[in-house]
N, C-alpha and C positions, 0 to 999 in steps of 0.2 A: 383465733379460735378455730379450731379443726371442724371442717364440713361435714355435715350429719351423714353417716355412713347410711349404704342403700344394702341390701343384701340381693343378689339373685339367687332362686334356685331352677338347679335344672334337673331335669326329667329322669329318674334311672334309669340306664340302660340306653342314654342319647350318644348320638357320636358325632354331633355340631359341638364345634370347639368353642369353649368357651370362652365367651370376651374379656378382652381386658377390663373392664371396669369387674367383672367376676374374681378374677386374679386379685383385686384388691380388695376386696370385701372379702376374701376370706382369710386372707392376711389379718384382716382386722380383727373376724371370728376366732383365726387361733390366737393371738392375742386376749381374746375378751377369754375365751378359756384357760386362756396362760393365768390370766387373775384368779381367778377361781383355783387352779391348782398350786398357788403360790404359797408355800406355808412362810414366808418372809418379805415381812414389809416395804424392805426394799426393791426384794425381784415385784410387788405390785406396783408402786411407785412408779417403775423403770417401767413396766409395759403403761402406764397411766401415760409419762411423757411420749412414750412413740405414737400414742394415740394424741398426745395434744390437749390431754386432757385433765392433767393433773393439775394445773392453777384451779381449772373449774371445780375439781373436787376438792382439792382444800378450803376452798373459800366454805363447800358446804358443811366439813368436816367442824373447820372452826365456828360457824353460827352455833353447830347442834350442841358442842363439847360448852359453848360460852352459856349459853342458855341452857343446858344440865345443869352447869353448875351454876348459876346464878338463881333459876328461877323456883327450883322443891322451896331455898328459901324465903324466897319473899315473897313465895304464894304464902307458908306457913305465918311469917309476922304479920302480913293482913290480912288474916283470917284469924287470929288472936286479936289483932284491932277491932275487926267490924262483930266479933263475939264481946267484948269488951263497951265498945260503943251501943252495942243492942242493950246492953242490961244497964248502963248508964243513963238509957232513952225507957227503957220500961219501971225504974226505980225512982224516974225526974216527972213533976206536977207538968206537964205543956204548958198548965196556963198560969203558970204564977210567974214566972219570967217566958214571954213569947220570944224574945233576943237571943236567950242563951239556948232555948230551944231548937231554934233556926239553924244556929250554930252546929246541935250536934246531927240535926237532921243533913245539915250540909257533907256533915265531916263520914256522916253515914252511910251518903252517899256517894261523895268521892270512894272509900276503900271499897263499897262493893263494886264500881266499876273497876280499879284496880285488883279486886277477884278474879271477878269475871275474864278482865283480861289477859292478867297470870295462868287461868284454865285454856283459855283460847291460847295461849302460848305453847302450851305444852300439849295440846292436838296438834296444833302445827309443827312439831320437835319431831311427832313422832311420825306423822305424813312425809316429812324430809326424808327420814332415816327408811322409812316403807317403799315410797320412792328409788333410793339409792339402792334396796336390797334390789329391786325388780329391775333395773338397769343392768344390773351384772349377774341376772340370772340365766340370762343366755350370750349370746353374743352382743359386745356392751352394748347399747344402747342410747346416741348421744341424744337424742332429743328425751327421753327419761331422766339424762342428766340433766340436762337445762329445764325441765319442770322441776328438776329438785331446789335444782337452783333455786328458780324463783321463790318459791316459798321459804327457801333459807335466808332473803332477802326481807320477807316477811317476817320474820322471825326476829331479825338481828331491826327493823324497824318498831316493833312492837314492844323489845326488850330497851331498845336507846327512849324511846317516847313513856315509859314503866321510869327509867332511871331520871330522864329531864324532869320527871313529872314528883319526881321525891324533891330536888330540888328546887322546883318555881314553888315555893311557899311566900311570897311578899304579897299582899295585896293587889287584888283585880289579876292577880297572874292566870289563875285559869279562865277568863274570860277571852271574847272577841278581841279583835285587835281593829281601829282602822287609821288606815298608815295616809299622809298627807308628803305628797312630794313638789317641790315648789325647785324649778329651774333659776343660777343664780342669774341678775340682773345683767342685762347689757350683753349678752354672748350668745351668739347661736350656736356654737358649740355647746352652752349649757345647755340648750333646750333639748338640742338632741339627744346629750348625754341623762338628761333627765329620763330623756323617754327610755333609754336604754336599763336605768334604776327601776322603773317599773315594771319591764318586762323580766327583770331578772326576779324580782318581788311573785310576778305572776306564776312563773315557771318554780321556783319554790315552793306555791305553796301548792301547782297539784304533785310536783314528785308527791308532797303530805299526802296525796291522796284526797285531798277538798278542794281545791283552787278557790283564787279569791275575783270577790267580783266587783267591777270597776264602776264606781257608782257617779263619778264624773271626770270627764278631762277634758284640758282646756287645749285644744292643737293652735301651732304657731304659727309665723309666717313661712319659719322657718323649713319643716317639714318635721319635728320635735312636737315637745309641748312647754306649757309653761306651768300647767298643775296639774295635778290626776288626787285625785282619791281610790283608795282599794281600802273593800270593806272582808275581815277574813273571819268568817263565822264560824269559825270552829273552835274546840276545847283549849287555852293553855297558848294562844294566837299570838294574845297580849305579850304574855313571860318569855314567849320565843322573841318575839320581837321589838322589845322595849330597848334592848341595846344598839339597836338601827339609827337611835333617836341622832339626829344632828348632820353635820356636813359631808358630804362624800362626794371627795375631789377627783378625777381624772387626770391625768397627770403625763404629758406625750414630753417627751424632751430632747433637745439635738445629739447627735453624736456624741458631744463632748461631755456631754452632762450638763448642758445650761436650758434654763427654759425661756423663751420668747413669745410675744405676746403673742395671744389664740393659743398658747401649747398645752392646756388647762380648762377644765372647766370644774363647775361645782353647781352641788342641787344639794338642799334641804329636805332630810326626811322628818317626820316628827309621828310619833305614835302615842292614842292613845285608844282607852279598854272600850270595844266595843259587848257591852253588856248580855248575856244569852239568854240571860232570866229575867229578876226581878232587880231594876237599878236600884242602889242607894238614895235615899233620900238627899236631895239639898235644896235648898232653900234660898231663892233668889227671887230678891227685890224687884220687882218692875220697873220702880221708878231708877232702878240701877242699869238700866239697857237703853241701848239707841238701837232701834230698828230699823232698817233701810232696805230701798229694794232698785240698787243700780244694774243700768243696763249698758251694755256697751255696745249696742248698736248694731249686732251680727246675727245669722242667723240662730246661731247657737240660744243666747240671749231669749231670742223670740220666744223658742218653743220648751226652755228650761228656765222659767224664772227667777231670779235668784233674789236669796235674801240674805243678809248683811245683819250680825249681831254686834254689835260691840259691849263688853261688860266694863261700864266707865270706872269702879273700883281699883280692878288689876289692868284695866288698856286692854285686855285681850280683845281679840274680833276672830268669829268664826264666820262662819259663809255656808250656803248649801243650795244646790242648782242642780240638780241630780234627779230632782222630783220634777211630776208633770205640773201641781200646785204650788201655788204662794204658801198655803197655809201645812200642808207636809213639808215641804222646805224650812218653813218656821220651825216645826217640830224638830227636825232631824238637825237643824244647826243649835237648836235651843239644850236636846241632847247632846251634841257634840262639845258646846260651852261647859255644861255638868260635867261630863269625860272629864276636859281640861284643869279645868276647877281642884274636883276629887285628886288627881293625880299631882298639880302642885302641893296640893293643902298635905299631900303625903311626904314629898319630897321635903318641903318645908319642917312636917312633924308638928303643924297645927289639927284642933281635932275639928274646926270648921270654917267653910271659905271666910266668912267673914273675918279670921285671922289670918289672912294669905298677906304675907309684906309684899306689896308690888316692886320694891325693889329690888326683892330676893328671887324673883322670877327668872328660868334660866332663860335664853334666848338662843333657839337651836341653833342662827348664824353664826354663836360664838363660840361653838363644839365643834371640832373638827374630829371624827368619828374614824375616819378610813381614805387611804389612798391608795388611787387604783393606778399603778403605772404600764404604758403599753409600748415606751421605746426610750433606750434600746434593748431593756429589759422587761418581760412580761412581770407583772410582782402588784399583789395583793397588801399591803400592811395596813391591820388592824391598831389604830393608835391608843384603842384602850387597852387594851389586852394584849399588846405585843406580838400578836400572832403575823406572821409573814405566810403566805401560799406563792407558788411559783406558776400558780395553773389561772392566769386571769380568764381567759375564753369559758373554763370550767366553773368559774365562779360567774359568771355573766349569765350563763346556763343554767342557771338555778342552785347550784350546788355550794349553799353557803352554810350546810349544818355546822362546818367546824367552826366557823365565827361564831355561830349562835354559841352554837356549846361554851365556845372558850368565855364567851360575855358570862353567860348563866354562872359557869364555876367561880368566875373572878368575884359577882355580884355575892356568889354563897361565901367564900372565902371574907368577903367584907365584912357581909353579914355576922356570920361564924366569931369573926376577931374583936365584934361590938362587944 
């Protein structure tokens, strides 16, 4: 990207010669003028690349033109929605059904954020474009450009999170998410490679602009971990990240293409909906739980006590050591058992835990999700959705929206074909 030009000026009437860095800022200036007097898009273009800065302005070009066109509409349809929903909500008893009520209060709520959004969209369309006029009102002005930038970055993130957000319609999708990553057994390569899943988890979610916060990890001998928990409090968490669920291998191999032992590692993720509101009701037996409260003897242990559910029905066991109390720890795993629960009993298509087949229970180590290869080829492949990336470092770095995406669309396509 081309160095933000400096301008000098000098003095009328001076007879100190002027510096070479003067000589090229004004080079620059009749350039930014060249644009302004350009009646053909191409002669602008062409002074854009001598400045270096035409990549920069298309990119802001296409946010504004995508988001034109996309968004007059789908501000108009939710706003016939949430008009439509108002009068459904003022013509309906509240109290003769409190369920269905809930329901449209819900549904009322989601489109006016999606309003409001849509309006916030199109302040920012037009700050871009306000922006970009002021940049080449005189001599260009690249740091004007890169403020445009950013906002057209804005824009094209507020408009994908508008589109992801038509499609996470399944259950618990727009809630919390919190994501469970478990290094596989026997490998310190795993542990570290685990650690590495969680920082990639972490760095994704503040690009979202929230980041997520780690409410427990377990460090190894190794210099890795063996678990973490990340809990991500924000809208739509869950629906992002529900296709994470399962194995994700690491994959290093020789020359030839053969792998040998250590050339591999594997960590289990597992997600489930970490609740923003008011949780679902479920109803769990007492006499259906073993409670425990082990210690393994380390510092850690000491000053996070941990406690140990197991739900003897389905085998599950959940944990939670994150808290300074036994008795919050109790809660937050007793929570986290519900989570589990809710989210089989869906998968399943029963309508309460008590019909969950413990046989039909998936086991994340039996999903293999994603494989990350780093020699002798860098390569990303998504085993559910076929997607391949060639940028593994960029995906390490947080930058896993086209995964997400690709899961979301395949999940709607499924849905769609029922």
């Amino acid at each position: 990207m081309a160095a933000e030009p400096s301008f000098v000026r000098v003095p009328a009437g001076s007879s100190r010669a002027c510096p070479r860095k003067y000589h090229k800022n004004t080079s620059a200036q009749r350039l930014g003028f060249a644009v302004r007097a350009s009646h053909s898009t191409d002669d602008k273009d062409r002074v854009y690349k001598q400045l270096g800065l035409f990549s920069l302005k298309k990119k802001i070009e296409d946010a504004i033109l995508r988001a034109e066109t996309l968004a007059p509409t789908a501000l108009d349809l939710e706003e016939e929605r949430w008009i439509k929903q108002e009068a459904m909500l003022r013509d309906y008893n509240l109290w003769d059904d409190p369920v269905k009520s809930n329901e449209v209060l819900v549904k009322l709520a989601g489109i006016t954020k999606a309003v409001d959004s849509l309006k916030d969209l199109k302040y920012k369309v037009e700050e871009a474009k306000l922006i970009t006029q002021l940049a080449e009102m005189d001599a260009i002005d690249y740091g004007l450009f890169k403020q445009a930038y950013t906002v057209s970055l804005d824009v094209s993130k507020c408009l994908h999170q508008y589109e992801m957000s038509k499609l996470l319609t399944e259950p618990y999708d727009m809630e919390g998410a919190c994501m469970f990553i478990k290094a596989g057994y026997g490998s310190t390569y795993s542990e570290i490679w685990a650690e590495q899943l969680l920082s990639m988890y972490t760095k994704w979610a503040e690009k979202q602009g929230y980041g997520g916060r780690l409410v427990e990890k377990r460090l190894s001998i190794s210099g890795g971990i063996s678990s973490a928990i990340i809990e991500f409090e924000f809208e739509y968490a869950y629906g992002y990240l529900m296709g994470e669920k399962g194995v994700h291998q690491m994959i290093r191999s020789s020359l030839d293409g053969s792998h040998h032992e250590g050339s591999s590692a594997t960590a289990s993720v597992n997600v489930v909906p970490l609740f923003l509101g008011t949780s679902p009701e479920v109803q769990i037996n007492d006499d259906d739980l073993i409670i425990s409260f082990p210690s393994f003897g380390d510092k850690q242990s000491l000053t996070e006590p941990m406690v140990c559910i197991q739900h003897i029905p389905t085998g599950i066991t959940v944990e939670s050591s994150g808290e300074r109390s036994c008795f919050t720890n109790k809660i937050k795993a007793i929570n986290r058992l519900k989570a589990k629960l809710l989210v089989i009993a869906d998968e399943q298509g029963v309508r309460d835990v008590e019909s969950i087949r413990r046989d039909g229970i998936a086991d994340p180590w039996q999903t293999e999700v994603r494989r990350y290869m780093s020699h002798p080829h860098k390569l990303v492949h998504d085993l559910k959705t076929g997607l391949q990336l060639p940028h593994l470092n960029s995906v390490l770095n947080g930058n896993i929206e086209a995964l997400i995406g690709a899961h979301i669309s395949t999940r709607r396509s499924s849905t769609d074909s029922i």
